[in-house]
C-alpha positions as CSV (number, residue, x, y, z in Angstrom):
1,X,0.0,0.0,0.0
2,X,1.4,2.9,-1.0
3,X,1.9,5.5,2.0
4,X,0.1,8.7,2.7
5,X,1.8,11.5,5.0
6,X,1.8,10.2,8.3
7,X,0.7,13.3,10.3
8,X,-2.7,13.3,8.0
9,X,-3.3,9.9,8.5
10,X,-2.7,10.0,12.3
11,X,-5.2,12.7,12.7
12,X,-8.2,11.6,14.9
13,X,-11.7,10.7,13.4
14,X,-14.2,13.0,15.3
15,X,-15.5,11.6,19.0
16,X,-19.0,13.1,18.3
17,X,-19.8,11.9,14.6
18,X,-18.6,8.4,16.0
19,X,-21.4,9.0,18.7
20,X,-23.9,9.3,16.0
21,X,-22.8,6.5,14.4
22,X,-23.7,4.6,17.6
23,X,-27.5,6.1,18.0
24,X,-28.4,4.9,14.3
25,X,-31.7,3.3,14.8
26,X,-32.6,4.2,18.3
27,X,-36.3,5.6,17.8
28,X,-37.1,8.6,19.1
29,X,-33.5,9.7,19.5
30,X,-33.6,13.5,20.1
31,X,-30.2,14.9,18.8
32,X,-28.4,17.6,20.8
33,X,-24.8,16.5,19.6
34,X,-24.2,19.1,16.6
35,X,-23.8,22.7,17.2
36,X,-26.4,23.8,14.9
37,X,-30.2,25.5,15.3
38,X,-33.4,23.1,14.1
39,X,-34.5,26.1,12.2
40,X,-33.8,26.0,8.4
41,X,-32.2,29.6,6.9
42,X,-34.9,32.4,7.2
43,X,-37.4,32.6,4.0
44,X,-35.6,35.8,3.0
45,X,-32.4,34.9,2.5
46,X,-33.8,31.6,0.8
47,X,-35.4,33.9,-1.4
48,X,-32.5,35.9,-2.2
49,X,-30.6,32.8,-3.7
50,X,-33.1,31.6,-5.5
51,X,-33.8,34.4,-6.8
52,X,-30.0,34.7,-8.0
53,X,-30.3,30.9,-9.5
54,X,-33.6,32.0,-11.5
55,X,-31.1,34.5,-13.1
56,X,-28.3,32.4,-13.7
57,X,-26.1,33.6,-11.4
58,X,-23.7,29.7,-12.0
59,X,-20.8,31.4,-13.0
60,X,-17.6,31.0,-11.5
61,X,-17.5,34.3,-9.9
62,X,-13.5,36.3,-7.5
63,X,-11.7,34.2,-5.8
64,X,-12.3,37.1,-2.8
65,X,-16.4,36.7,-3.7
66,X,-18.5,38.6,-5.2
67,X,-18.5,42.4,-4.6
68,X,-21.8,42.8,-3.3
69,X,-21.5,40.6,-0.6
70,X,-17.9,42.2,0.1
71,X,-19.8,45.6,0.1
72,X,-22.4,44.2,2.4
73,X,-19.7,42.7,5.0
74,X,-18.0,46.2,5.0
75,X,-21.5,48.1,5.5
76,X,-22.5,45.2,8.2
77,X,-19.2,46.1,10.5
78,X,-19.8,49.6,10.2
79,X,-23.1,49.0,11.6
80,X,-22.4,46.3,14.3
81,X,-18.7,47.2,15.6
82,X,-18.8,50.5,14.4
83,X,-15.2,50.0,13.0
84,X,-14.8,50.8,9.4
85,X,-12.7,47.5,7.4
86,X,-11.1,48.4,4.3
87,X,-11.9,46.2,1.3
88,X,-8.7,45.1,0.7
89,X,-8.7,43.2,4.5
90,X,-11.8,41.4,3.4
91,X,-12.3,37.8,1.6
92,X,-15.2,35.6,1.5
93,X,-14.8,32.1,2.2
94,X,-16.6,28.7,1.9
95,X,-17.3,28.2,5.2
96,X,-15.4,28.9,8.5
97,X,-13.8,25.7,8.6
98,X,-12.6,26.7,5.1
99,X,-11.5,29.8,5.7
100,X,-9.5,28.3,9.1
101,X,-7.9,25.6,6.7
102,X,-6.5,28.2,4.3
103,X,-5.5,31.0,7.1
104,X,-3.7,28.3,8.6
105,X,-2.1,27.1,5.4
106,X,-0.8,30.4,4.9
107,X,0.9,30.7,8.6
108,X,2.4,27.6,9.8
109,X,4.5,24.4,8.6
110,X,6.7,21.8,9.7
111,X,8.8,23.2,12.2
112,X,6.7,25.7,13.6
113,X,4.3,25.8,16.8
114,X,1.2,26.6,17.1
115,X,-0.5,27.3,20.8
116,X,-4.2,26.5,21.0
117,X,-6.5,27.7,23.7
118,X,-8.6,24.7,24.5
119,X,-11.4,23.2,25.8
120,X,-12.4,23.3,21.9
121,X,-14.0,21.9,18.5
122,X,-11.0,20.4,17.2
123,X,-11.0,21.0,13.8
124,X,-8.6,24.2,13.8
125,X,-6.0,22.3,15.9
126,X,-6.1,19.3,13.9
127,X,-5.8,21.5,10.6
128,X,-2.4,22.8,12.3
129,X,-1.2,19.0,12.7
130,X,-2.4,18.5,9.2
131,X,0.1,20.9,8.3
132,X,3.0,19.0,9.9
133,X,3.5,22.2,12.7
134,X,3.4,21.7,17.0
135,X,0.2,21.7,18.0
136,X,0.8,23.7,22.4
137,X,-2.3,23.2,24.2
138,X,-3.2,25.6,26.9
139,X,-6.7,24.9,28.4
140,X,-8.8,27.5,29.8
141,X,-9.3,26.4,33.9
142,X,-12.6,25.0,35.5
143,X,-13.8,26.9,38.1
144,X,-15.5,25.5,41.0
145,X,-19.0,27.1,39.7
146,X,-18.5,25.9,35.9
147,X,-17.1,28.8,34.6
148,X,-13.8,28.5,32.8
149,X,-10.5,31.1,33.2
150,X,-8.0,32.3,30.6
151,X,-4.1,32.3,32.1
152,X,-2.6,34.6,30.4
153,X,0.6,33.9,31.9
154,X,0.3,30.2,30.4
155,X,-0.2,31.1,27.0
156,X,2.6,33.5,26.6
157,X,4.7,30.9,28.8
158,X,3.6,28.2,25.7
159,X,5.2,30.9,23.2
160,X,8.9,30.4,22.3
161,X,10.7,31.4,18.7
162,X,9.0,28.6,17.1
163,X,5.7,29.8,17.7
164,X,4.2,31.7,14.9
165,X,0.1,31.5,16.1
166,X,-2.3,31.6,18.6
167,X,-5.8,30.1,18.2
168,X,-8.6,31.4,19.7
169,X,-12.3,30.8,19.5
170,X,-14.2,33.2,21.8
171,X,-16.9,32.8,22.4
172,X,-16.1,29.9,22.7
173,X,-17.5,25.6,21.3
174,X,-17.8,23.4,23.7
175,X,-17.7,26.3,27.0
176,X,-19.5,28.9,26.2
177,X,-16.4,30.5,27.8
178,X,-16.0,34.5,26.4
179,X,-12.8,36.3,26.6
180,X,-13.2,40.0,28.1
181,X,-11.8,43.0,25.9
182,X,-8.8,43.4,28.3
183,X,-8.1,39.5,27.7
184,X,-8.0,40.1,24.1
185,X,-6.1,43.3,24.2
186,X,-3.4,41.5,26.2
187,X,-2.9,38.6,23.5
188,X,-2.4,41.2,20.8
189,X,-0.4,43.3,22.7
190,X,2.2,40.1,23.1
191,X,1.5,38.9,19.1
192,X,2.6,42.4,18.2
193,X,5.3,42.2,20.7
194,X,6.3,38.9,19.5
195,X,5.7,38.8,15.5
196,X,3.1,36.0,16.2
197,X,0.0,35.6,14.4
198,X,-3.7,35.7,16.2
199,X,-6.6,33.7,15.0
200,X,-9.7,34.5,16.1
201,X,-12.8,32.0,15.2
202,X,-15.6,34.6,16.0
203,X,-18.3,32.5,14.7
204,X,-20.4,33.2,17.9
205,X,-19.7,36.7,18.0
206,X,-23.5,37.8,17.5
207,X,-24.7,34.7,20.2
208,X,-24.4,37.1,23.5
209,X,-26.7,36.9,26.1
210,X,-27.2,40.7,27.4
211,X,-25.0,42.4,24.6
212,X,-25.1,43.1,20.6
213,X,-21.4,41.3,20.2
214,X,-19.2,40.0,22.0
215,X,-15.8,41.4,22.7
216,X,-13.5,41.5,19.3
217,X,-10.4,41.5,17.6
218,X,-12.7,43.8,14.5
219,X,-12.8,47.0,17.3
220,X,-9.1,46.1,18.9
221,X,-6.5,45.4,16.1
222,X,-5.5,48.2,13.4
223,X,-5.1,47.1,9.7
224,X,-1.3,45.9,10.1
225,X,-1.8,44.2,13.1
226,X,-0.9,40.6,13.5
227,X,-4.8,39.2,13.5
228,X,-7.1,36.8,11.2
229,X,-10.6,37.2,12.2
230,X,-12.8,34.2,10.8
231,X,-16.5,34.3,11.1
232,X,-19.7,32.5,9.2
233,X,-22.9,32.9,8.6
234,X,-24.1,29.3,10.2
235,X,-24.7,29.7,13.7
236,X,-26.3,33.8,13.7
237,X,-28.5,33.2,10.8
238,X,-29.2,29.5,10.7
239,X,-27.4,29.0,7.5
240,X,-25.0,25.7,8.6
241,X,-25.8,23.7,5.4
242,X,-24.9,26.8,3.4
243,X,-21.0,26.9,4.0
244,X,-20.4,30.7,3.7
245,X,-18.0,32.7,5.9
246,X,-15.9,35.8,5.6
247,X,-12.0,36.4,6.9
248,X,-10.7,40.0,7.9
249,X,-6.8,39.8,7.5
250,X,-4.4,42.6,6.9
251,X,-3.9,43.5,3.3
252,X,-1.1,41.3,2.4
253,X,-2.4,38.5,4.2
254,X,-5.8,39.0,2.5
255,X,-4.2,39.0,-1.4
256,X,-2.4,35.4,0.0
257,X,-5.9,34.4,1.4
258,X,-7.1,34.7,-2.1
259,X,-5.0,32.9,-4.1
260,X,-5.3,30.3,-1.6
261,X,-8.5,30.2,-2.0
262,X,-7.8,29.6,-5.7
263,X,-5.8,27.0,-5.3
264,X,-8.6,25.0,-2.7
265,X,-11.8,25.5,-3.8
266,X,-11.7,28.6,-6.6
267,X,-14.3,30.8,-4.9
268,X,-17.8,30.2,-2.2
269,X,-20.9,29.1,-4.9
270,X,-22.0,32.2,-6.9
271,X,-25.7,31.8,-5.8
272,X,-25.3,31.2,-2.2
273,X,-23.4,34.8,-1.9
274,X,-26.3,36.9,-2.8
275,X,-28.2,34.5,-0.2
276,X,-25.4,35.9,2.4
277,X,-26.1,39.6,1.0
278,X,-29.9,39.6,2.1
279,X,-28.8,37.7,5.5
280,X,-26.5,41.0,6.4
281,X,-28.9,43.4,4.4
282,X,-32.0,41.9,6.1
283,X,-31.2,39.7,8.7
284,X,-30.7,42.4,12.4
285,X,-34.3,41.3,13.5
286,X,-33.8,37.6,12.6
287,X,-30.7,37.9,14.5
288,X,-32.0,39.3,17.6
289,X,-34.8,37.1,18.3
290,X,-32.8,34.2,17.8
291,X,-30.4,35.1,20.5
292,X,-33.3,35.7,22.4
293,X,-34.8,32.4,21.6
294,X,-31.5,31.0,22.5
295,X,-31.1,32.7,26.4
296,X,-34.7,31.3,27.0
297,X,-33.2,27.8,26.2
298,X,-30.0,28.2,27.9
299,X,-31.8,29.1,31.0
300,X,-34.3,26.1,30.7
301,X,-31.1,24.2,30.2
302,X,-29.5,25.6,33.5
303,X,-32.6,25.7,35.6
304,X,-33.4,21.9,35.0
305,X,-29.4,20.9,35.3
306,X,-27.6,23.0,37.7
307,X,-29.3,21.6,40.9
308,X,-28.5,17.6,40.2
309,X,-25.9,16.7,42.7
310,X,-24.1,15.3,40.1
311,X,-23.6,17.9,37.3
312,X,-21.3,20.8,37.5
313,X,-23.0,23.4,35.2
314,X,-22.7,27.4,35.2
315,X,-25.1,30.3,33.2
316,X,-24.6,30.2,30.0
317,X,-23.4,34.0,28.9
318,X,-22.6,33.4,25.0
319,X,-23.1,30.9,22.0
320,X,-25.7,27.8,22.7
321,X,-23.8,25.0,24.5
322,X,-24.0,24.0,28.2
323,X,-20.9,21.9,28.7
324,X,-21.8,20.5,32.0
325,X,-19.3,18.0,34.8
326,X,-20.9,15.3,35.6
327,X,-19.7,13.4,39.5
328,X,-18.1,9.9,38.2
329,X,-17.9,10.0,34.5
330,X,-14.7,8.9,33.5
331,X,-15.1,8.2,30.0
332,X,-17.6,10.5,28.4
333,X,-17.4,8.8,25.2
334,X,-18.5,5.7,26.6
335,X,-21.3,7.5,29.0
336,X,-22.6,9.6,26.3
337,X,-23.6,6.5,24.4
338,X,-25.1,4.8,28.0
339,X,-26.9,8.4,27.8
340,X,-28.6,7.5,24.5
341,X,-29.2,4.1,24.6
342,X,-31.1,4.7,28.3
343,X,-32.6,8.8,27.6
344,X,-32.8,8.8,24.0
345,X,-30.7,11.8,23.6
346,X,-27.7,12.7,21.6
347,X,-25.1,14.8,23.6
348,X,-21.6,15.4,22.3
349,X,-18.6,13.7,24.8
350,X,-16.5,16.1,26.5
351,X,-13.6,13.8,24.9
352,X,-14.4,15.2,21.2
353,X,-12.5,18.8,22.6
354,X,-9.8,17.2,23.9
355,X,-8.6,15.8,27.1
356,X,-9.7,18.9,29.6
357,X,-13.1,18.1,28.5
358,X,-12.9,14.4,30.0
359,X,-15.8,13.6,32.1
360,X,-17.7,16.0,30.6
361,X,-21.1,16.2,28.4
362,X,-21.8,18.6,25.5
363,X,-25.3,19.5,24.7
364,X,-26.7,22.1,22.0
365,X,-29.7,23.8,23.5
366,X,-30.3,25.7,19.3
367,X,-33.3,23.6,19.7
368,X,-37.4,24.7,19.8
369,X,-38.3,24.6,23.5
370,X,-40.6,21.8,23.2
371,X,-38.0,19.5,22.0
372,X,-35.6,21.0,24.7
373,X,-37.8,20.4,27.2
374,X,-38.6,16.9,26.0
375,X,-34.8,16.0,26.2
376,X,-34.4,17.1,29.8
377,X,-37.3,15.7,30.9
378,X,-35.5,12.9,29.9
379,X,-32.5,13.5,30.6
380,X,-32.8,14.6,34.4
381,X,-33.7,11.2,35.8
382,X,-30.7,9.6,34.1
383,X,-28.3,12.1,35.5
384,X,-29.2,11.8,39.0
């Protein structure tokens, strides 16, 4: 058999599809395991593309994407962050993971380091392996409450001249964790300091419970700083199937972006762009109602958990996870599949995020109330 290189085939298959592979054919399973809402993409932004299909918009179209949805990113900041974002810093990408994949491309290689803040979806730090560079965990600490707490100290501490990244994801998949604007200002701070590259997986940024956004690299770093900021359209406007994102990169970063993008998957589908144009154009109501929908859930989630002796569980405060302790789990892999075999429900193992998240369950409350509600109901008794 002829060989393929060794640090892609030693790269781990994912804990939680290997879950769902387990729950085939239990009836009734309710699934909480992905991170993704049960609502499908609003009708207007539906509309939008199929509008742009009726027209023929199949073209290939810029590698960067098409300049009306670059127009509406740059109008969207303005509004949100009230920051303005040159052009030339912006590039439209297929997907998150996508635009993670290239960014990371473009920064590290064999011989480099890479320090990831962690509990956390794997996929960036595995996409630095992939690349043959040092992958330097540094988990974020569990507090006795649930909560979870950045050391600074540690991070820099996991920084030395082979380090040419930090990766972040705040707010943050599994914890719900949220870095505060001082946090963030000290990590670019050092990055400028030390010539080291920030990526920032802002995917959650519009999932804040009691604010618009949550605290960003987009208001902190100037246009030549040190700082890839990667968001999507999936989570804040239900669009997961849809594989549409956007980068913010300093200029010269951006033009490499691009022809990276060229050489992975040309440019994001022509037809689902305009699709993302209407979700920005259109979408602040939609938005804000489904964060709202979402706080209602998280509390639901926290109101039926929290008090079970066993479960460790704090308020949820951004994106739609509770990633709750539970007294005597030692292998969540194995327990999360006891859960859905005996409760009927899907939860992702804490094991998936890597090994801070041992003993540990993940559950996605984007779900309608009812079928929330339903789960715990079911859930409770087995947790006890």
């Amino acid at each position: 058999m002829v060989p393929i290189r060794r640090n892609i085939q030693e790269l781990p298959a994912s804990r939680i599809r290997q879950v769902t592979f387990a729950g085939r054919g239990i009836e009734g399973l309710i699934p909480l395991w992905f991170g993704e809402g049960d609502e499908v993409t609003p009708q207007f932004i539906r509309d939008a593309a199929a509008a742009a299909l009726a027209r023929g918009e199949t073209f290939y179209g810029p590698n960067r994407g098409i300049p009306e949805l670059r127009d509406a990113l740059q109008r969207y900041l303005r509004r949100v962050y009230g920051t303005e974002i040159a052009m030339e810093r912006i590039v439209v990408s297929a997907s998150a993971m996508s635009a993670l994949m290239i960014a990371i491309q473009c920064l590290v290689g064999a011989g480099d380091s890479a320090v990831v803040i962690g509990p956390v979806w794997p996929n960036a730090e595995h996409a630095v392996a992939a690349m043959g560079a040092e992958v330097r965990k540094v988990d974020l600490q569990a507090q006795p409450d649930g909560s979870w707490h950045l050391d600074l100290d540690r991070v820099i501490d996991a920084c030395d001249a082979t380090t040419r990244l930090i990766v972040l994801n705040s707010p943050g998949n599994p914890t719900g964790w949220m870095a505060s604007e001082a946090e963030l200002k000290t990590l670019l701070d050092h990055a400028r300091a030390r010539g080291i590259w920030i990526l920032s997986d802002e995917v959650y940024a519009r999932i804040v419970y009691g604010a618009r956004h949550a605290p960003s690299f987009v208001t902190l770093a100037g246009p030549d700083d040190p700082v890839v900021i990667v968001n999507s359209f999936s989570k804040s406007w239900s669009m997961t199937g849809w594989r549409l994102g956007w980068v913010i990169a300093p200029a010269h970063l951006a033009d490499a972006i691009e022809k990276m993008t060229e050489f992975n998957i040309s440019h994001p589908t022509t037809f689902a762009q305009y699709g993302g144009v209407a979700a920005l154009e259109h979408g602040d109501d939609y938005v804000e109602s489904l964060v709202r929908r979402y706080a209602e859930a998280g509390e639901l989630v926290y109101a039926r958990l929290s008090p079970l002796p066993r479960v460790r569980l704090s308020r949820p405060r951004s994106a739609f996870y509770a990633f709750f302790q539970v007294d005597g789990v030692a292998d969540s892999f194995e327990f999360a599949v006891e859960l859905m075999r005996r409760a009927r429900v899907g939860l992702a193992p804490g094991a998936a995020f890597g090994a801070s998240g041992e003993g540990r369950l993940r559950l996605c409350f984007a779900a309608s109330l009812p079928k929330l509600g339903e789960a715990l109901d079911r859930l409770v008794p087995a947790l006890r």
